[in-house]
C-alpha positions as CSV (number, residue, x, y, z in Angstrom):
1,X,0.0,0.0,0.0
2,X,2.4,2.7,0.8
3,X,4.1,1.5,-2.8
4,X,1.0,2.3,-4.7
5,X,0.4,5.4,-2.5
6,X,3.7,7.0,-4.0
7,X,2.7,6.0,-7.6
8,X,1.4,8.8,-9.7
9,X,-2.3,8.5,-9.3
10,X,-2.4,8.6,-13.3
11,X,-0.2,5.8,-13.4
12,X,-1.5,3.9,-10.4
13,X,-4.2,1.8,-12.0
14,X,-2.1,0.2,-14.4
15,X,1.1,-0.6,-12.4
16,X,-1.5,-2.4,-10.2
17,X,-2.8,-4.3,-13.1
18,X,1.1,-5.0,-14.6
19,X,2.0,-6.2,-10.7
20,X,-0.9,-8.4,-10.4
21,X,0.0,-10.2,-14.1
22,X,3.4,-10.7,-12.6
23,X,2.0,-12.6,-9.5
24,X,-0.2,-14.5,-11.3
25,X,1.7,-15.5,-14.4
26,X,4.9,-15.5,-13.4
27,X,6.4,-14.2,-16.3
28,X,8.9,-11.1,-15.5
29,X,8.3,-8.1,-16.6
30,X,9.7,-4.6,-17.5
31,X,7.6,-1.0,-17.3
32,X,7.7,2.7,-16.3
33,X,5.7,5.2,-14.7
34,X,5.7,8.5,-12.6
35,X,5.7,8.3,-8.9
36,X,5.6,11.6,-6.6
37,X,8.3,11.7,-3.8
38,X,7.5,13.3,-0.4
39,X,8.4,16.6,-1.3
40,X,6.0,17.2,-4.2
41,X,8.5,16.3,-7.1
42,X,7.5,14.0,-10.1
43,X,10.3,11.1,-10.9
44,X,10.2,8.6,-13.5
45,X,10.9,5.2,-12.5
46,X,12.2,2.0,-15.0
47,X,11.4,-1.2,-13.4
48,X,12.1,-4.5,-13.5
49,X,10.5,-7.3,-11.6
50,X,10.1,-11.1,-10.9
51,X,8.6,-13.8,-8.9
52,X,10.8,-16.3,-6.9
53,X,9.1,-19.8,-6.4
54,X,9.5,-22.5,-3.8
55,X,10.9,-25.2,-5.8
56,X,8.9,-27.5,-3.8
57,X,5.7,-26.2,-3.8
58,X,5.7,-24.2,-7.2
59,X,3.9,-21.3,-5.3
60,X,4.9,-18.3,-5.3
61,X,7.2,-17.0,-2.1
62,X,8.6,-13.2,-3.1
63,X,8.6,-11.0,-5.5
64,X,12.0,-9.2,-6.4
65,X,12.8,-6.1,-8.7
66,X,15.1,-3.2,-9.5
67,X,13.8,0.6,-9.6
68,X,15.7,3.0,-11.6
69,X,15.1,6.7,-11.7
70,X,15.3,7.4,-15.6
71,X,13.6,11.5,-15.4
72,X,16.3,12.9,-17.1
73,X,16.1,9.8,-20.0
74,X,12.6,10.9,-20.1
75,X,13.0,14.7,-19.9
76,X,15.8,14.7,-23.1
77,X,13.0,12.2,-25.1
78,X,10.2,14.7,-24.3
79,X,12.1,17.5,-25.4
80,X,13.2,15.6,-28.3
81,X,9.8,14.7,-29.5
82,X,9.1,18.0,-29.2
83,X,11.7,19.5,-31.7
84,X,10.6,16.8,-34.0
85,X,6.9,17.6,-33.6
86,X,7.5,21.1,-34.1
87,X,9.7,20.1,-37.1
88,X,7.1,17.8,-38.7
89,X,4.9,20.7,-38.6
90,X,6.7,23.0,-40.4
91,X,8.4,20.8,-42.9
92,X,4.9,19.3,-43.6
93,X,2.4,22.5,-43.0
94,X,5.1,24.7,-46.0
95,X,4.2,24.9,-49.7
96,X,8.0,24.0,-50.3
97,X,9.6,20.6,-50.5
98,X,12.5,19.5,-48.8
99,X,14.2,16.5,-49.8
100,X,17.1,14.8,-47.6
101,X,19.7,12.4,-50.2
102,X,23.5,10.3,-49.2
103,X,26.4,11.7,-51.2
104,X,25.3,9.1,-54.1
105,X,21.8,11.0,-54.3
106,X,19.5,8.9,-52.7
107,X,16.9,9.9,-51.2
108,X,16.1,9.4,-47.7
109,X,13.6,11.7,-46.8
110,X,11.0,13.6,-49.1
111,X,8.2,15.8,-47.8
112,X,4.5,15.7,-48.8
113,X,4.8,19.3,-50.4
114,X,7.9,17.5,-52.3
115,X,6.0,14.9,-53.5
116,X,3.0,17.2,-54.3
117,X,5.0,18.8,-57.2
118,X,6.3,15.5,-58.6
119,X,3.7,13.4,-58.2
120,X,5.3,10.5,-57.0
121,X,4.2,8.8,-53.2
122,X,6.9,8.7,-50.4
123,X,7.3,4.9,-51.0
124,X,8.4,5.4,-54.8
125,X,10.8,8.4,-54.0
126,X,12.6,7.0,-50.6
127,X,15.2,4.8,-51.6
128,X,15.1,5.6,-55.1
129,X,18.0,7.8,-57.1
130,X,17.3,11.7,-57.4
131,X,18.0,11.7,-61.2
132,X,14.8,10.2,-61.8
133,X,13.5,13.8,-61.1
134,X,16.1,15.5,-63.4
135,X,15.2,16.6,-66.8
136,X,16.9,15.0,-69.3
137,X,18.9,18.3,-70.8
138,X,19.8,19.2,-67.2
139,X,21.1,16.0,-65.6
140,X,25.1,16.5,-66.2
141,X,24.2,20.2,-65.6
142,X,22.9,19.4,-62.0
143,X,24.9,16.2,-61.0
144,X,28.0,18.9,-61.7
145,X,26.2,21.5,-59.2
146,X,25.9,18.3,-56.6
147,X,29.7,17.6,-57.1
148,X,30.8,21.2,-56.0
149,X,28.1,21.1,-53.2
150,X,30.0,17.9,-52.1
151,X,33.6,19.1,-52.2
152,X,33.1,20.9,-48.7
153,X,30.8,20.4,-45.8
154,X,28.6,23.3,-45.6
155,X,28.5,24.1,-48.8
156,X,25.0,25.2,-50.3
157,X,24.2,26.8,-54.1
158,X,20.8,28.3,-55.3
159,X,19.8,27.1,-58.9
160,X,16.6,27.4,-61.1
161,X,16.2,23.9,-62.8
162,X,13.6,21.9,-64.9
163,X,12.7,18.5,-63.0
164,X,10.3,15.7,-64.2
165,X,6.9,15.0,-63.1
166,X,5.7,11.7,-62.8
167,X,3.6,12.0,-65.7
168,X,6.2,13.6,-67.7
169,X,5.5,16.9,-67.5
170,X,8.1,19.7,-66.4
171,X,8.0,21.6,-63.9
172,X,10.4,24.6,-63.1
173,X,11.9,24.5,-59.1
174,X,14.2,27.1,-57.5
175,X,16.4,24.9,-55.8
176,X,18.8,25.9,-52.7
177,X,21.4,22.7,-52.3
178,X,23.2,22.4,-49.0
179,X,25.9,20.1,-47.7
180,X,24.8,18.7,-44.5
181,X,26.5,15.1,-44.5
182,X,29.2,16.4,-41.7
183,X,26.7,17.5,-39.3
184,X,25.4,14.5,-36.8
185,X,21.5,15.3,-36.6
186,X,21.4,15.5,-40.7
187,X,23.9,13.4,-42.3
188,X,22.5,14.1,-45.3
189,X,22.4,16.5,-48.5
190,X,19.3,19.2,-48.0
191,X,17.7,20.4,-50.9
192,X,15.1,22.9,-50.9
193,X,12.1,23.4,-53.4
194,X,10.2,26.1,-54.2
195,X,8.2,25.1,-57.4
196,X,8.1,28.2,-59.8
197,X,6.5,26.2,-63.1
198,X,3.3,28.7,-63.0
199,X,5.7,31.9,-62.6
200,X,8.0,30.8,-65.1
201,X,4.9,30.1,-67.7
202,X,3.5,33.5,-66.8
203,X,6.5,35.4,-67.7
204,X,7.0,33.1,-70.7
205,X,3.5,34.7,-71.7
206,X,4.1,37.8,-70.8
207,X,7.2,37.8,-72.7
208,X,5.0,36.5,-75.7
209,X,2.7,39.3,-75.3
210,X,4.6,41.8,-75.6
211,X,6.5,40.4,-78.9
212,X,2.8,40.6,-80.1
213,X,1.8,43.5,-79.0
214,X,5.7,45.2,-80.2
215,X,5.0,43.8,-83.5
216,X,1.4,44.9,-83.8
217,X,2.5,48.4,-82.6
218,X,5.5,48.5,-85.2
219,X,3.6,46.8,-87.8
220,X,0.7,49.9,-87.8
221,X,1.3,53.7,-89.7
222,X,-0.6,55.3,-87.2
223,X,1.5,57.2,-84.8
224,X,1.9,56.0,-81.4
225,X,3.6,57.5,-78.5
226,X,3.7,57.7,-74.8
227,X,5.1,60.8,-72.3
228,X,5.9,61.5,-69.0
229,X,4.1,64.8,-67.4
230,X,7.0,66.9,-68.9
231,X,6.4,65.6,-72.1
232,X,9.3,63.6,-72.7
233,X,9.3,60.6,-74.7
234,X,8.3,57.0,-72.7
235,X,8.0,55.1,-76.0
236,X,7.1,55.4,-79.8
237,X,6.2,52.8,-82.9
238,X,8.7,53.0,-85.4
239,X,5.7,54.7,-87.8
240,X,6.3,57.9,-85.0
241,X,10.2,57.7,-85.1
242,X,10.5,57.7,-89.0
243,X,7.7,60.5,-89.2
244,X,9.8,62.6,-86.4
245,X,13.1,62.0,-88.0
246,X,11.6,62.6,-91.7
247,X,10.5,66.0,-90.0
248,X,13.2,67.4,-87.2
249,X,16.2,65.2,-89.1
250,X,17.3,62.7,-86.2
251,X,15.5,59.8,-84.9
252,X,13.7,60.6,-81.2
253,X,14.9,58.4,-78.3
254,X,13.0,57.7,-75.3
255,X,13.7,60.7,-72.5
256,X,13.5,63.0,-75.5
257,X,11.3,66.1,-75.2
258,X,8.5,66.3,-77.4
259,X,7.9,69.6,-75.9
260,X,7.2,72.5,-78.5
261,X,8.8,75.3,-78.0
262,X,6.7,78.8,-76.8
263,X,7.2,81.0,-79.7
């Protein structure tokens, strides 16, 4: 009773119920819990008991046992599943992938983001070689970036690059490489993915909208031209530069004044 009584009342129930299989099967056993010493403190306590039987009888004569105060075991794992909590959260609440690969580019680790952009599950990435991702036209380019990333521990390089979907499609990935493999908690190659294939195709048509719209404007006689409040030029067709030139003898230039002159 006074055992019990310094048990953690959360715990209390089922040490009772672990103590009472030993006595009645016999079988040693192994288990923790809290218990709460006199002066109010919480401890952790490994134990390990057994029953000793009367060879002649077969019963049951003493149960014996070790106690071993393991709070600080417990306080470095709590704290540890902490940091990985927290980590988990972060790595898996970002839009970004992070990947983890060996010096031979391996992947170890892949994030759901990650695999979100690529379309492969974490069982057909982990394990598997990270050129499968690579673009064909970029694969010597990148295994070269991965070869000065190795040279030095710490080393880390930001690259744009064009990686393979599962189903074939591109996709465009700012990539930030860093040499971990030196430091204990890693041990790995940390590559960072921000996936950029919808910027990259809006600029793509934005750069194909204005070839349009340039040749459009070029392609017109009308005159057209743009100022600033004091009149100097922003930009012109070449229908307004050839008329201006035909009529003033050069060729106007943007941050020209188109300002007339007060007479």
């Amino acid at each position: 009773e006074h055992f019990y009584a310094a048990v953690h009342p959360m715990d209390r129930i089922r040490v009772q119920r672990t103590i009472q299989q030993v006595r009645r099967t016999y079988i040693p056993t192994a288990f923790e819990h809290r218990i709460i010493r006199p002066d109010g403190t919480v401890r952790w306590i490994h134990e390990e008991n057994s029953v000793m039987i009367d060879p002649e009888t077969g019963q049951a004569i003493r149960m014996v046992g070790t106690a071993q105060d393991i709070t600080e075991r417990k306080n470095i794992e709590d704290r540890i599943r902490a940091s990985e909590e927290r980590f988990r959260a972060m790595i898996e609440g970002s839009s970004d992938g992070i990947s983890l690969t060996d010096a031979d580019m391996n992947i170890l680790y892949i994030s759901p983001s990650a695999m979100g952009i690529f379309g492969y599950s974490s069982d057909e990435l982990t394990g598997a070689n990270a050129g499968i991702l690579m673009a064909e036209d970029q694969q010597f380019e990148l295994r070269q970036v991965f070869e000065r990333i190795l040279a030095s521990p710490g080393n880390s390089e930001r690259t744009q690059v064009k990686l393979r979907h599962k189903d074939g499609s591109i996709r465009w990935v700012s990539a930030l490489i860093t040499n971990m493999l030196d430091v204990p908690a890693v041990r790995a190659v940390v590559t960072n993915y921000h996936d950029m294939t919808e910027a990259m195709a809006s600029r793509e048509r934005l750069i194909f909208d204005r070839a349009n719209l340039s040749a459009l404007i070029n392609s017109t006689e009308d005159l057209m031209w743009s100022v600033d409040q004091d009149y100097r030029l922003i930009t012109a067709n070449e229908s307004t530069v050839n008329a201006f030139h035909q009529a003033i003898g050069f060729r106007i230039k943007p941050g020209d004044s188109l300002r007339v002159p007060d007479v």
